[in-house]
C-alpha positions as CSV (number, residue, x, y, z in Angstrom):
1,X,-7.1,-23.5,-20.3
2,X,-8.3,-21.4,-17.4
3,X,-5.2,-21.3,-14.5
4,X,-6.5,-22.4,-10.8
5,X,-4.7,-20.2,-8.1
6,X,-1.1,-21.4,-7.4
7,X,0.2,-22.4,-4.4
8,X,3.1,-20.1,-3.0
9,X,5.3,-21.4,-0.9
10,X,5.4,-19.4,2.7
11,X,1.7,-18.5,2.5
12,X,0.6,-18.9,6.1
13,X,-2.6,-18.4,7.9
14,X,-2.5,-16.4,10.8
15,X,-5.7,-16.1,12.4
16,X,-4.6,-16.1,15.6
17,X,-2.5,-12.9,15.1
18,X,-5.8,-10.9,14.7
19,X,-7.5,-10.4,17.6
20,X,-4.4,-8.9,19.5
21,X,-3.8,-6.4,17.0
22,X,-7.6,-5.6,16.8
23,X,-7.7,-5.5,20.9
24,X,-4.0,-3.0,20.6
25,X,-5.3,-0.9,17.5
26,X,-8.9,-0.5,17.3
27,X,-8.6,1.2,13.9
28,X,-6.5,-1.5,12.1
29,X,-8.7,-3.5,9.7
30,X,-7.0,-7.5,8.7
31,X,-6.2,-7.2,5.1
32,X,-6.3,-10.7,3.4
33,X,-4.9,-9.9,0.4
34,X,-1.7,-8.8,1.9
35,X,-2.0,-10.1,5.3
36,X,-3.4,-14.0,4.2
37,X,-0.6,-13.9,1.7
38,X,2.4,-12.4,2.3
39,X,4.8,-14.2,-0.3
40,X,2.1,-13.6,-2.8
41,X,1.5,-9.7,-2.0
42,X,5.6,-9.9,-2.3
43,X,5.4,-10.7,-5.6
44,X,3.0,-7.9,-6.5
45,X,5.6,-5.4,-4.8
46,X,8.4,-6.3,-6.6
47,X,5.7,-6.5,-9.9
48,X,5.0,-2.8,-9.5
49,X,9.2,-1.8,-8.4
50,X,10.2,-2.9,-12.4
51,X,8.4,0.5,-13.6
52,X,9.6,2.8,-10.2
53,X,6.9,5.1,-11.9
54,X,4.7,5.6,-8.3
55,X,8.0,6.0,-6.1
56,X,9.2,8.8,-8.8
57,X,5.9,10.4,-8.3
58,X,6.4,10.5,-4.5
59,X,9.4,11.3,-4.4
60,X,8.9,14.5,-6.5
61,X,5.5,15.1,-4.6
62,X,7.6,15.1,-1.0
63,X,11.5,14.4,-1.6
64,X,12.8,12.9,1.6
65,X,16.9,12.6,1.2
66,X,18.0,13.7,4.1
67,X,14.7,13.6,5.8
68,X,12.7,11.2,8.2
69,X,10.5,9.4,6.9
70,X,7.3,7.1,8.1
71,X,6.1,4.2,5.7
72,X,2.3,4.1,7.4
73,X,1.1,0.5,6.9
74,X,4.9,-1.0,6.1
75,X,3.6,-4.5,6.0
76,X,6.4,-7.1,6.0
77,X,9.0,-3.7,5.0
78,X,9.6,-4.5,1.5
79,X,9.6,-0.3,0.8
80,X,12.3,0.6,3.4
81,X,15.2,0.1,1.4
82,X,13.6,1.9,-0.7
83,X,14.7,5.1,1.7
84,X,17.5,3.7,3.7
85,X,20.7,5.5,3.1
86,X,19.2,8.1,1.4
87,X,17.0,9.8,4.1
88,X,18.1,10.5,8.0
89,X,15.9,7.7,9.5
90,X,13.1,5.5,8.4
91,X,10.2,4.2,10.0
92,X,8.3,1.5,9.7
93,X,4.8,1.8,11.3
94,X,2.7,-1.8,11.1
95,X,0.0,-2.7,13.4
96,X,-0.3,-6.9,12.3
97,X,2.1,-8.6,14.4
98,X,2.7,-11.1,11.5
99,X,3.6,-8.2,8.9
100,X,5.4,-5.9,11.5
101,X,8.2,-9.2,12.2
102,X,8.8,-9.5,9.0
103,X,9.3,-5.7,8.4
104,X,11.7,-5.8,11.5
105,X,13.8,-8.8,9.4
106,X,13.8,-6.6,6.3
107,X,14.8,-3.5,8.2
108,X,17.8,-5.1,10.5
109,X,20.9,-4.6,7.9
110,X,19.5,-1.2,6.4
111,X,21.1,2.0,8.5
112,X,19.0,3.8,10.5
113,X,15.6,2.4,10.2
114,X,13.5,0.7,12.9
115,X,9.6,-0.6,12.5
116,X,7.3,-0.1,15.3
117,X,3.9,-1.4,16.5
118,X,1.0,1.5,15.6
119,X,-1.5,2.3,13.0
120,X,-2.7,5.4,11.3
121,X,-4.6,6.4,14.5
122,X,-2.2,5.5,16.9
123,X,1.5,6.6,15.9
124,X,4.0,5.7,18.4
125,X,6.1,9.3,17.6
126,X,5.9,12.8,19.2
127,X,4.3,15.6,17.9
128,X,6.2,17.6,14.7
129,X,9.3,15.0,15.0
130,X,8.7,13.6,10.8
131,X,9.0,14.8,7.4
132,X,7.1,13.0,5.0
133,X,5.0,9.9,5.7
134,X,3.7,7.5,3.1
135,X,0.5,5.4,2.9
136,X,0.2,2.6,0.3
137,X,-3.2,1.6,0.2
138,X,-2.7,1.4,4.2
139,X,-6.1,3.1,5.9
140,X,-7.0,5.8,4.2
141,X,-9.8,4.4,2.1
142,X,-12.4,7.8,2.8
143,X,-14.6,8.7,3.7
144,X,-14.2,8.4,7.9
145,X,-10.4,7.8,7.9
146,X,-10.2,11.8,9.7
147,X,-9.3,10.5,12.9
148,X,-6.2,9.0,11.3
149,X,-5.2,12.1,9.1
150,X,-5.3,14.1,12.3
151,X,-2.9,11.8,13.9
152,X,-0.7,12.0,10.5
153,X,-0.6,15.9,10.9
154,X,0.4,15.6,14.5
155,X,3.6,14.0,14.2
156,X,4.7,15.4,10.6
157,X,6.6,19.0,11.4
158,X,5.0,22.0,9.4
159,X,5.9,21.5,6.1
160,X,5.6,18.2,6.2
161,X,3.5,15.8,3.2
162,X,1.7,12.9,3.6
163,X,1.5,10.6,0.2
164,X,-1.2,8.4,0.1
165,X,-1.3,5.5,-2.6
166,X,-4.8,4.7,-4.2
167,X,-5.8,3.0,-7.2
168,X,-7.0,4.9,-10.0
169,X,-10.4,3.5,-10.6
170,X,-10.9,5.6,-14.0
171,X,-7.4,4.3,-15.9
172,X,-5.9,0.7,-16.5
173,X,-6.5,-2.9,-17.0
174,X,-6.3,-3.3,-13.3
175,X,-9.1,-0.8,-12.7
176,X,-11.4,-2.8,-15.1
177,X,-10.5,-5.5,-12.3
178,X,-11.3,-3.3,-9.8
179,X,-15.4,-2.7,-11.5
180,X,-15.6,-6.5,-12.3
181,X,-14.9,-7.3,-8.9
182,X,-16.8,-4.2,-6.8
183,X,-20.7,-4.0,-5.4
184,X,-20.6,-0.4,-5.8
185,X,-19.7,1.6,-9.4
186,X,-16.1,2.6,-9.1
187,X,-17.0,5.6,-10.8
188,X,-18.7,6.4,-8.1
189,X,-16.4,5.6,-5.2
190,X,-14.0,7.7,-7.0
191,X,-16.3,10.8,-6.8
192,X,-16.3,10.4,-3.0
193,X,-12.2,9.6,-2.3
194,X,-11.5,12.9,-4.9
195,X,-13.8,14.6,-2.9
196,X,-13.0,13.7,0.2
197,X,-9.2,14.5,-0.4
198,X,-9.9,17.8,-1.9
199,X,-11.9,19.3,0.9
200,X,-8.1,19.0,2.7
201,X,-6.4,20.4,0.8
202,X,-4.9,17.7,-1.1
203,X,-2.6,17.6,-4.4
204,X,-4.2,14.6,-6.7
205,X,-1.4,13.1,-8.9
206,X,-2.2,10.9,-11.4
207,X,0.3,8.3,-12.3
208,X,0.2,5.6,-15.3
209,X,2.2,2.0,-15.0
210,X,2.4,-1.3,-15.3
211,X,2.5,-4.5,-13.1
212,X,5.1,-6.1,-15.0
213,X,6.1,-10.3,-13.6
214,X,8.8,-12.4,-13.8
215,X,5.8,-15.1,-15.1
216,X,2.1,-16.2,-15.4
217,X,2.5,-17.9,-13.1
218,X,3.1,-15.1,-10.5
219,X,0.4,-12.5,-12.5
220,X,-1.6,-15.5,-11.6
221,X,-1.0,-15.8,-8.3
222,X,-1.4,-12.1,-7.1
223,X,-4.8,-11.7,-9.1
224,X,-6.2,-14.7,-6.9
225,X,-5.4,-12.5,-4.0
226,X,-6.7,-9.4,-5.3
227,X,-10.3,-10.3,-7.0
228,X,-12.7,-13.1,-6.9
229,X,-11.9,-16.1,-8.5
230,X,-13.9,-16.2,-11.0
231,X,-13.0,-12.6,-12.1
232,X,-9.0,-13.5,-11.9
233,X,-9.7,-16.6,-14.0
234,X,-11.9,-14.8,-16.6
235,X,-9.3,-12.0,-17.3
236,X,-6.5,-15.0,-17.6
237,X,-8.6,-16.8,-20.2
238,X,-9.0,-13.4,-22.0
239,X,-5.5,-12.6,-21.9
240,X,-3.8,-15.7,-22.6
241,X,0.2,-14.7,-23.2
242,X,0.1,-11.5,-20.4
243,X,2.6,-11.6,-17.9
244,X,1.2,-8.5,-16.8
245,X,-1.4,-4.9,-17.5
246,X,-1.9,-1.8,-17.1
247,X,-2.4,0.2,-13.7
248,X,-3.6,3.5,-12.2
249,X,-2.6,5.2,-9.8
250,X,-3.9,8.4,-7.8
251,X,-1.4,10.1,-5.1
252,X,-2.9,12.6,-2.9
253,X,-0.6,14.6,-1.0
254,X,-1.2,16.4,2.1
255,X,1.3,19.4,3.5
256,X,0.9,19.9,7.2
């Protein structure tokens, strides 16, 4: 039997939050999968958190105890405990009001973190005043995202890394997803982010995991979010038993 998308509760739509964040940050571009469903992208967070494989990898890329540290595009925060208590301050950067609320309840018991309003071209932070700054699929999609790395290697202090998340388009179940769902071969768009990253300088790391969840019924849920229908319920019928699959990821890390 092919599973329809399940309803999760706190899924809100919040239209109406857009246009203010697109009139404050002309760079930020609405993200349904995470900001349409929060709860769901939630569950896709903690999914990828069972392995810890990609926060290894960044933390060996850029270790950041005692450090300060930016999560670039923290959505609703879920990755600043992640660093509180462990470096010297944490911040939150999110330009959707929705998101950036939430991020401020997540961050409001954890010692010295805060979450601000900004984007990846508009960081509210002075010049060399961060460590190491982290992007999870948050902007930097190249090519054209150059405005927003200039902005990165403002604020970071010289030394610094920036660690940006991408999906690995070559490697994993998930990146078979990824070519089911896409208008352009992923092959291809791979090509252009490697190249794109290399020309600055960037240190690709490859990183091997697994979205691993707590049921079908949430693997079910965050593959509605992430792909077409009709691609989420074709790998479902194919894979009948999975509570989970394979992913690929690629870091690229940027010293200032």
């Amino acid at each position: 039997m092919i599973e329809a998308t399940p309803p999760v509760a706190g899924d809100q739509p919040r239209a109406g939050t857009r246009s203010a964040a697109r009139e404050e940050f002309s760079d930020w571009r609405f993200a349904p999968n995470i900001g349409g469903h929060p709860d769901r992208y939630e569950l896709e967070n903690r999914a990828l958190d069972q392995a810890g494989h990609v926060l290894a990898a960044m933390r060996e890329l850029a270790p950041w105890a005692g450090r300060t540290i930016v999560d670039l595009g923290c959505g609703t925060g879920y990755w600043l405990h992640r660093y509180a208590g462990e470096a010297a301050g944490v911040v939150g950067i999110e330009p959707d009001p929705a998101l950036r609320a939430a991020a401020r309840r997540a961050a409001a018991s954890l010692p010295g973190t805060e979450v601000l309003a900004g984007s990846a071209e508009h960081i509210p932070l002075g010049e060399n005043s961060v460590d190491v700054i982290h992007a999870r699929f948050a902007y930097f999609f190249p090519p054209g995202t150059d405005a927003g790395l200039a902005e990165v290697l403002r604020v970071l202090r010289p030394g610094g890394y920036l660690v940006a998340v991408d999906n690995d388009y070559r490697w994993g179940e998930f990146s078979g997803l990824l070519a089911a769902s896409a208008s352009r071969p992923p092959l291809a768009t791979a090509t252009v982010v490697d190249a794109w990253w290399r020309d600055r300088g960037a240190i690709r790391h490859e990183v091997r995991s697994r979205l691993d969840f707590a049921s079908r019924r949430e693997l079910s849920a965050v593959l509605h979010i992430e792909f077409p229908a009709s691609v989420a319920r074709d790998w479902l019928r194919r894979h009948p038993v999975s509570t989970g699959l394979s992913y690929g990821y690629v870091l690229f890390a940027v010293r200032a």
